[in-house]
Every structure is written in structure tokens, then in C-alpha cells.
C-alpha positions in Angstrom: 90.7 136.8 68.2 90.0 139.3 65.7 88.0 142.7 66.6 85.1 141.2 64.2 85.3 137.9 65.7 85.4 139.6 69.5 82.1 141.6 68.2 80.2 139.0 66.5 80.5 137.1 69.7 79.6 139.4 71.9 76.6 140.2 70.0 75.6 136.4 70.0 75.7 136.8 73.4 73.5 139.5 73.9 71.0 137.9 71.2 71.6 134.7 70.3 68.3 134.1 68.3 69.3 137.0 66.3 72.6 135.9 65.6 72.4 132.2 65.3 76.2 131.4 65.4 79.0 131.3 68.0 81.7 132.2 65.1 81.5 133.8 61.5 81.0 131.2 58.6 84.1 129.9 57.1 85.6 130.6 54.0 84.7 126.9 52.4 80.7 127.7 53.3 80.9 131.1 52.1 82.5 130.1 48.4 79.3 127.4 48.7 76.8 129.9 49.4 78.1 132.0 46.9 78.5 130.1 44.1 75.4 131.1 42.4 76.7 134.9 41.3 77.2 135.0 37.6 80.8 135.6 36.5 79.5 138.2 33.9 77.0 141.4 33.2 75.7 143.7 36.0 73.9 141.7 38.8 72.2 142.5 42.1 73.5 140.6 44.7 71.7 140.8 47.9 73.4 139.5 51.2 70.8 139.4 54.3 72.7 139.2 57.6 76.2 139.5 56.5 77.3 139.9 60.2 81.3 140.6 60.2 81.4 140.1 56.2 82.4 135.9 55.7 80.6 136.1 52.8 80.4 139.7 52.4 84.4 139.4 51.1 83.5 136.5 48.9 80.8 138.0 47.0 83.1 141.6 46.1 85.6 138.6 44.9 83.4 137.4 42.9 81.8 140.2 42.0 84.8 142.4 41.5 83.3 145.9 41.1 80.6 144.6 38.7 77.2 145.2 39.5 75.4 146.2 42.9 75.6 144.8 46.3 73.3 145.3 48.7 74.0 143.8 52.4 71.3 144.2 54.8 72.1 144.1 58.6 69.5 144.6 61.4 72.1 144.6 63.8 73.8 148.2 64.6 76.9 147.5 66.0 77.3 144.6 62.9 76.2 147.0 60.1 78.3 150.0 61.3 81.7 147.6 61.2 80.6 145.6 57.7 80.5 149.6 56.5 83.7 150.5 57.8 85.3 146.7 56.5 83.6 147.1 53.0 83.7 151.2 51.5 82.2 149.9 48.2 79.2 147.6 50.2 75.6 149.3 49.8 75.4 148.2 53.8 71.7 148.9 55.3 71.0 149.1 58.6 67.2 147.8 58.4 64.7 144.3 58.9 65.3 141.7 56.0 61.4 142.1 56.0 62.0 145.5 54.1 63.7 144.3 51.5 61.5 145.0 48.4 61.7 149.1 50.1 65.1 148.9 50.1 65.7 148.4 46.6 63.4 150.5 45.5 65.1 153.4 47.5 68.2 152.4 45.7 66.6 152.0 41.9 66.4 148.5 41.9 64.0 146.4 40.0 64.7 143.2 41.7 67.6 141.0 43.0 69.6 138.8 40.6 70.6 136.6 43.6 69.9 136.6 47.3 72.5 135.1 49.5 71.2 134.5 53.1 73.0 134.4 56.3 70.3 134.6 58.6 69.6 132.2 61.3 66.4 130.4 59.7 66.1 128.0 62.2 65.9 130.5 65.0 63.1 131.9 63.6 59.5 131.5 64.5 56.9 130.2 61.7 55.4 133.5 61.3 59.0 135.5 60.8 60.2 132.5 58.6 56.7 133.1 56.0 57.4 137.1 56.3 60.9 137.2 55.9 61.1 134.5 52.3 57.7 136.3 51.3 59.8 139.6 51.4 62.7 137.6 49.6 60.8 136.0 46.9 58.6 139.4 45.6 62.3 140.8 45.8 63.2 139.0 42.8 63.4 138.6 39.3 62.0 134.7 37.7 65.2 133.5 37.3 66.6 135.0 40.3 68.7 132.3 43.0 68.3 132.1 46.8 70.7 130.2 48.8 71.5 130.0 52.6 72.6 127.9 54.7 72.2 125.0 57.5 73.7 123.3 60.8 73.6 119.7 60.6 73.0 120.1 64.4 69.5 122.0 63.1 68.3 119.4 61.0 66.0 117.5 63.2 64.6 120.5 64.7 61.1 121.3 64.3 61.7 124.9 62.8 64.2 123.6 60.4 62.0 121.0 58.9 59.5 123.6 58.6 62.0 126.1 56.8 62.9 123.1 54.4 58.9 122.7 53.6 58.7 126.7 53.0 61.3 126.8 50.5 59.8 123.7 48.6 56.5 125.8 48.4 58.2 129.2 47.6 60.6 127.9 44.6 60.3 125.6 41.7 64.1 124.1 42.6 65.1 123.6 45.9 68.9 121.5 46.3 70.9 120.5 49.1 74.7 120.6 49.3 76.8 118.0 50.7 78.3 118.6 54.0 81.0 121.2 54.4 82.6 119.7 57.5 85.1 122.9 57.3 82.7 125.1 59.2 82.2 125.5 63.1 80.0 124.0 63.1 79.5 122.0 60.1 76.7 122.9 57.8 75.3 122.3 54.2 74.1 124.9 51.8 70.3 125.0 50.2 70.4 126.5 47.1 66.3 127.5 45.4 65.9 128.9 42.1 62.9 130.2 40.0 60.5 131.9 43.2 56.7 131.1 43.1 55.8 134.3 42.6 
């Protein structure tokens, strides 16, 4: 086991809500999530809850120096490893709910693309309306939002009502097919064009 893997663990363990996962996404979810960064120009990518960096390492792949990358991570121990793992990552230590703050510290007008690792399900109804209202006045009209979900998550209550809250906070909301090489297996939402 990896010292990332030993430390995402452990901090599922100590907060599980916060975390939302026993292991760190696999590579086949995190080319999914990321496929909406654009091969060309300057973008601003914005990871939320990047954890130990699954898709962290494929967004600077894709990105490959271009543009800026933001990664916001509430959780210390997380955020101060994802710094050490990734020199050239913009890595805050700081609540999703602060994003639009954020980029403003930083001179940024508004996110290009906003990949999300953060357990939706998990969340309450009143976190899940403050945390994609901070995410959708965080980006430009053309901007993309995608994160992902557990099969095991779809019948749950706070799941459906995640699903309903993207349909009323962007014009385009599509589901993935399966990606049965994840533990466990998930699918990917990707929602462009926020109601603003």
C-alpha cells in the first residue's frame, strides 16, 4: 500500500462523510471525469477534492503546463501531500463553498471546467445547494462540470436529489456508462452551460 493510499484511508476512517471513498479513483474514472479539458489555449481547470491526486495527475497530463490549476482540498493532511505530490498544482487548503474567493485571490475570472471529486451523495440537501451554487457563479457560460457516482449510490435518497440539482443548475446534464474498472464501480455525470 502506497503512503497516499495508507493516508487517504486513514482519513476515510476518521471522516468518512468527508471522504466518501475507501480507495482513490482509478485511472479509467479519472481519464472519464477528465475528459472535458480542452486540448488547446489557456484554461482554468478547477479540481474540488482531489484527495491523494487520481485525477489531479490526469488533469497536468492533459493539461501539460498550459493554463491554471486550481485543486481545492478541505482536508489538511490531504492538501499538504497533493502539494508535496504536485510542485506546479495551485493546491488550497479551504471549503469548496469558497470557491468564487479563491479565484479571485488568484486573478481569476471564472473556471473553464470544474472537475469534482467530492462525495455528493454524502452530503446533506442544504451543503449539496451551497456547494453547486458556489460552483456554478464560479464559471464562465460555456464552462463544464463533471463528477462522479457509485452505482451503489444511485438509489439513495441524496443521490436522486443530487441528480435533480444538476438538472436545475445546467442546461445539459449526461450520464456515462459504467466504468466497472473502479472500486467501486461508478459512472461519470458530465453538465454543461450553468444556469446562472
Amino acid at each position: 500500500m502506497s503512503n497516499g493510499t495508507a493516508l487517504f484511508l486513514g482519513q476515510f476512517l476518521r471522516s468518512p462523510a468527508m471522504i466518501g471513498a475507501l480507495a482513490p479513483s482509478s485511472r479509467r474514472l479519472a481519464a472519464a471525469v477528465c475528459t472535458p479539458i480542452p486540448e488547446r489555449g489557456e484554461p482554468t481547470v478547477v479540481e474540488l477534492g482531489p484527495g491523494t491526486g487520481s485525477f489531479t495527475t490526469e488533469i497536468q497530463q492533459r493539461l501539460a503546463g498550459r493554463g491554471h490549476h486550481l485543486a481545492v482540498e478541505v482536508n489538511g493532511p490531504l492538501a499538504r501531500l497533493l502539494a508535496e505530490r504536485f510542485p506546479t498544482v495551485d493546491v488550497a487548503h479551504a471549503d469548496a463553498a469558497h470557491l468564487g474567493e479563491l479565484l479571485r485571490q488568484r486573478g481569476l475570472r471564472q473556471a473553464d471546467v470544474v472537475v469534482s471529486g467530492l462525495p455528493w451523495a454524502a452530503f446533506p440537501e442544504g451543503v449539496q445547494r451551497e456547494l453547486l451554487g458556489a460552483v456554478t457563479s464560479a464559471m464562465c457560460q460555456g464552462a463544464a462540470f463533471t463528477t462522479f457516482s457509485y452505482i451503489h449510490a444511485i438509489p439513495l435518497n441524496s443521490a436522486r436529489r443530487f441528480r435533480d440539482l444538476l438538472a436545475e443548475r445546467f442546461e445539459e446534464v449526461v450520464r456515462s456508462s459504467t466504468v466497472w474498472r473502479n472500486t467501486p464501480p461508478a459512472f461519470v455525470f458530465h453538465a454543461r452551460r450553468p444556469r446562472i
